[in-house]
VEXDREN-2710 file (C-alpha; in Angstrom, 1 decimal):
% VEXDREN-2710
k/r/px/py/pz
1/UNK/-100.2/-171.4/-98.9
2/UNK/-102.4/-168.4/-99.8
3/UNK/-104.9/-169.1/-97.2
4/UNK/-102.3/-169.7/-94.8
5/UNK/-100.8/-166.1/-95.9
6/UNK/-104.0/-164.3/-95.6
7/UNK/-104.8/-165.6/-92.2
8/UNK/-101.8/-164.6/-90.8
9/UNK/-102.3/-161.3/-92.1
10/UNK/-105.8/-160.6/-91.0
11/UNK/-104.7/-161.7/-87.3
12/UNK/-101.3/-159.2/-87.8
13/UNK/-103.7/-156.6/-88.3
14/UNK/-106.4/-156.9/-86.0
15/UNK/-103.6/-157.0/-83.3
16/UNK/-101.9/-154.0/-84.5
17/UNK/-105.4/-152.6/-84.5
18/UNK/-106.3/-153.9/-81.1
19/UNK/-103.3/-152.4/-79.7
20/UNK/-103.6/-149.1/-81.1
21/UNK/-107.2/-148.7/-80.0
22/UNK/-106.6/-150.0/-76.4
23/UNK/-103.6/-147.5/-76.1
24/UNK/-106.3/-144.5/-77.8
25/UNK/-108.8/-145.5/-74.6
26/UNK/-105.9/-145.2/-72.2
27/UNK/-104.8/-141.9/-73.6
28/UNK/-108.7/-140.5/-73.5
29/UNK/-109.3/-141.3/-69.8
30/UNK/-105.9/-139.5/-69.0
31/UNK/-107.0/-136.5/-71.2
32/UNK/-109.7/-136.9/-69.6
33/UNK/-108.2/-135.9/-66.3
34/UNK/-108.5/-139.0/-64.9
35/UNK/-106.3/-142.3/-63.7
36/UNK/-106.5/-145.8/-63.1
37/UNK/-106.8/-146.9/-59.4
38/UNK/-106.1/-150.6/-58.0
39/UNK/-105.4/-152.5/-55.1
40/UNK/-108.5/-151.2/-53.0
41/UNK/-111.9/-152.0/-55.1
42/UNK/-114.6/-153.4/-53.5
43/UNK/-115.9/-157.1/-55.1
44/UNK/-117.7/-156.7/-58.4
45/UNK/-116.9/-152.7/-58.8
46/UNK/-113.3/-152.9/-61.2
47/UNK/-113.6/-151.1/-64.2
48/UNK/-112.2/-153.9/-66.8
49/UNK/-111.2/-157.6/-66.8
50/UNK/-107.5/-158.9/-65.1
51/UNK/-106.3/-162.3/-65.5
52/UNK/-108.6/-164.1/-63.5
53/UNK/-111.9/-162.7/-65.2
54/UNK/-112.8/-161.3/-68.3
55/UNK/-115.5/-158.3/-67.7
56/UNK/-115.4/-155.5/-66.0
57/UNK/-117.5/-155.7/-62.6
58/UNK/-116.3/-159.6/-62.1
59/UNK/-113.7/-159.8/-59.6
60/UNK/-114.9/-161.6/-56.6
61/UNK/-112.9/-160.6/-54.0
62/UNK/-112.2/-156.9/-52.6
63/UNK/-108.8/-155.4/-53.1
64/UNK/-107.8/-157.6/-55.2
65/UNK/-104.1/-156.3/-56.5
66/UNK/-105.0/-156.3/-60.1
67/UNK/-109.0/-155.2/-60.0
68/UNK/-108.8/-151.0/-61.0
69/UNK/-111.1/-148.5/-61.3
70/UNK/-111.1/-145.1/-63.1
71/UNK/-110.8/-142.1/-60.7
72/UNK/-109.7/-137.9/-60.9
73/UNK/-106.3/-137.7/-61.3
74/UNK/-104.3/-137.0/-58.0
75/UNK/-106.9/-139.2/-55.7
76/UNK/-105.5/-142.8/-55.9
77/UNK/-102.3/-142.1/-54.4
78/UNK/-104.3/-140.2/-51.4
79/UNK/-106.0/-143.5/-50.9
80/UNK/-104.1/-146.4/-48.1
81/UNK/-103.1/-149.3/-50.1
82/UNK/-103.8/-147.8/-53.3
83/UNK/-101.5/-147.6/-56.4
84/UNK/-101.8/-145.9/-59.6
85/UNK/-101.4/-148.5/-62.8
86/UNK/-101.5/-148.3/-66.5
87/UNK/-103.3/-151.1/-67.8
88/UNK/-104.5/-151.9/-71.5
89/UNK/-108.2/-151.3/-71.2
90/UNK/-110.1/-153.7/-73.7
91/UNK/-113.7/-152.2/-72.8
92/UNK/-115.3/-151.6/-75.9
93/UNK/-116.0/-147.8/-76.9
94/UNK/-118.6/-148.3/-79.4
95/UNK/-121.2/-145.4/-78.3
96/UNK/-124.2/-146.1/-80.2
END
């Protein structure tokens, strides 16, 4: 029973800490004056996984609905077909 305890504890807190992190990354890219821009990237050019893939630069088809990069605030909506999103980036920010 401890074991069982403990393990459910670790995985409560890496996914509280997951999803603070994540919504730290989204709040630095729009402090940093910038937004996140989907529906019109080219294949192999989105800035973090969707459902279908798991790394950034992996989706294989262009405009696909979910594939987003990061641009300057204001520009996505100026764009045909475009649509602002907030999405969980899970890009790693480890700057070594």
């Amino acid at each position: 029973m401890n074991t069982t305890r403990t393990v459910l504890s670790l995985a409560l807190g890496s996914l509280l800490v997951s999803g603070l992190a994540a919504t730290a990354t989204s709040a630095l890219a729009a402090d940093d004056g910038k937004e996140q821009c989907a529906g019109v990237i080219k294949a192999g050019k989105n800035d973090c996984a969707t459902s279908t893939n798991a790394c950034h630069g992996h989706v294989t088809t262009d405009a696909n609905p979910e594939a987003w990069i990061y641009l300057p605030q204001g520009t996505c909506e100026r764009i045909v077909g475009a649509r602002v999103v907030q999405v969980v980036d899970p890009t790693p920010t480890d700057k070594r």
